[in-house]
N, C-alpha and C positions, 0 to 999 in steps of 0.2 A: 194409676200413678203416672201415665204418660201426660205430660200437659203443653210438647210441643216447642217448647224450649231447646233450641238448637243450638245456643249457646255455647262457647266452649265449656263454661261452667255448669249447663244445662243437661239436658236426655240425650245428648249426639249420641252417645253409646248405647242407649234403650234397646235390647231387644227383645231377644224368643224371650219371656218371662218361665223360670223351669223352677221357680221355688219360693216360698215366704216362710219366714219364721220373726220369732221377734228370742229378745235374747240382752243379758246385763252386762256382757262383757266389754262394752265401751265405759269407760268413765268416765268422757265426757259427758253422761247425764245421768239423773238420781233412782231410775227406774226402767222399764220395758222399752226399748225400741223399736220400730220393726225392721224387717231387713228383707229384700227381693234379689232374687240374682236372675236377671237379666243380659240374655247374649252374654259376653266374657269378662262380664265385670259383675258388680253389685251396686246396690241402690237402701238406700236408708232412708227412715222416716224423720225429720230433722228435732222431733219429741217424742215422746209417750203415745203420741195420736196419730195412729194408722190413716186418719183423712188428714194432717198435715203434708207440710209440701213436704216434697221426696227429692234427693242431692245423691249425687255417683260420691261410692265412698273414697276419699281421699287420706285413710288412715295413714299415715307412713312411717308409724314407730314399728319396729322390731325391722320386719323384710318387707315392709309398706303393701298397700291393699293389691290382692290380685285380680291376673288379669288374664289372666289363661283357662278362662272358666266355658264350657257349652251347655247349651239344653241336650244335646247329647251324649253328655256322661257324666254332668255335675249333678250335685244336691246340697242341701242346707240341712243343717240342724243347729239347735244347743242342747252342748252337752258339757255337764258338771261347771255352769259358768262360764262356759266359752261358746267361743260360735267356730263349728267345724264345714269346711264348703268342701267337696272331691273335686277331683281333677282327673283327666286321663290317667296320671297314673300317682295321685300321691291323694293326699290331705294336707289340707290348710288350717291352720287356728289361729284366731284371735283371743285372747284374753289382755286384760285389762288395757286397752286400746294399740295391743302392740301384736302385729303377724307374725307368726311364724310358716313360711311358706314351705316348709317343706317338712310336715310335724310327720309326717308317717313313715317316710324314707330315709331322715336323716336323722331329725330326735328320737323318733322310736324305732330305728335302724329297721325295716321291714324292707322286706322285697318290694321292690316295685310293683303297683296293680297293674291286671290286666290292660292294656294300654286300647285306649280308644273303643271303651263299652263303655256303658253307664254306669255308676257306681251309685245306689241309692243307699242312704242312710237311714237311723231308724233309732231312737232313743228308748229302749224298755228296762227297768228296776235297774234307772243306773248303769246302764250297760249298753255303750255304743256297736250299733250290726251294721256291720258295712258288706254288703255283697260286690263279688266279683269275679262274675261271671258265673259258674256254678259254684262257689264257694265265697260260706260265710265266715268274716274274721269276726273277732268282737274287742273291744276295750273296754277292760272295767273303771272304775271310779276312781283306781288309784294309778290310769293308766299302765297298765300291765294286758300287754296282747296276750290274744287267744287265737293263730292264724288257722284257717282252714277248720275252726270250731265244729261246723258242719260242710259237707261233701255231698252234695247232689249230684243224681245222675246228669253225666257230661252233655248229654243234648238240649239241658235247664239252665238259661241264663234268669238269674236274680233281678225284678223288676221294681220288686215292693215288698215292705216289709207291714203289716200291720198286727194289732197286738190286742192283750188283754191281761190283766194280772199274772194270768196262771198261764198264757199261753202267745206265741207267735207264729202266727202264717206268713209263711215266704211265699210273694206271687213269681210265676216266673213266663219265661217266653220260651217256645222250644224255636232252636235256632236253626232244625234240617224243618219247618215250616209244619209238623205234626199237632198235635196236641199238648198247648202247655198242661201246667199241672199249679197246684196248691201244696205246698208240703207243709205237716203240721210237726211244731217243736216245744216243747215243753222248758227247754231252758237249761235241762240240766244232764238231758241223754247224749251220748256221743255220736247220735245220729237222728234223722228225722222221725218223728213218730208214726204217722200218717201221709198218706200221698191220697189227694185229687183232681179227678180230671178236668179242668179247665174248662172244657166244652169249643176250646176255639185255639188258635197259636198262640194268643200272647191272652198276659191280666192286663188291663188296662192302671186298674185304680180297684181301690178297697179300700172297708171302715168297719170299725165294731163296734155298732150299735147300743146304745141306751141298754138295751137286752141283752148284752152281753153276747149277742149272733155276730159272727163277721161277716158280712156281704161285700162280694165280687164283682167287678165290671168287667167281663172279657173283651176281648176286638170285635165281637158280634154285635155287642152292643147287649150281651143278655144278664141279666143280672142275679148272680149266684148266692 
């Protein structure tokens, strides 16, 4: 999506790209858009079509588009018709073209996140997981938190979430530089179900395959 355009109305802003999703929460159009966040701002597709040109978003109804975003602790998602982006220490929503910049601390009166870790997001049956640090919050459908839902051991920071009907694996990083881990969660236990060893410090990335296997990417490069 870079094309170079220096523009003021152009990519000057472009950078670390740390996310894509596509999402209906603009009404300025009839269907899917897509959306990148890019260094501390965001970037949209200007239709439907992910090869379309791409424009820094300029939304400015509610508390106008943000801009406090990093590849070092934001993420994207849509969730329930809106588009959710993290921040060091909150959540942002969009829904129907207007931000609410501060939907986790102030609309949903929540403590502050851990300040200045990554906060990955994760959309499973309806139910937003936001990790932070070793602890997973969650939002249901009808926005009603769940803080602290699950509690990892303290040397587990939350890197990734990936998923499958009946199940979610939290990847994590261990932060005194040991052996991360995989914890396994069923969705409805008050604590994790399974714990595996990583093989390396951190997950890299993961996905759950056609077969319904999750596979792992550790910092080794070895693939679980």
């Amino acid at each position: 999506i870079f094309h170079n355009d220096t523009t003021a109305s152009g990519d000057s802003d472009f950078g670390h790209v740390w996310g894509f999703t596509r999402d209906t929460s603009d009404s300025t159009v009839t269907s899917y858009r897509y959306w990148a966040g890019a260094g501390s701002v965001l970037f949209k597709s200007t239709n439907t079509n992910p090869f379309s040109a791409w424009a820094q978003d300029a939304i400015a109804g509610g508390d106008s588009t943000p801009t406090d975003l990093s590849h070092l602790y934001s993420d994207i998602a849509t969730f329930e018709g809106a588009l959710v982006v993290s921040t060091s220490t909150d959540l942002h929503r969009m829904a129907s073209g207007s931000w609410d910049r501060s939907w986790w601390d102030t609309t949903l009166v929540q403590t502050a996140l851990t300040s200045s870790i990554y906060h990955p997001l994760h959309v499973w049956e309806r139910t937003l997981l936001i990790g932070d640090a070793n602890l997973l919050h969650i939002i249901d459908r009808n926005n009603v938190v769940s803080t602290s839902r699950v509690t990892l051991p303290p040397e587990f920071y939350i890197t990734k979430f990936i998923s499958r009907i009946d199940r979610v694996w939290i990847l994590t990083r261990h932060i005194y530089r040991g052996e991360g881990a995989i914890f396994e969660w069923d969705g409805r236990s008050n604590t994790y179900n399974r714990q595996y060893s990583a093989k390396a410090e951190m997950c890299l990335s993961g996905v759950v395959g056609k077969d319904s296997i999750p596979y792992v990417m550790n910092s080794l490069g070895q693939l679980l």
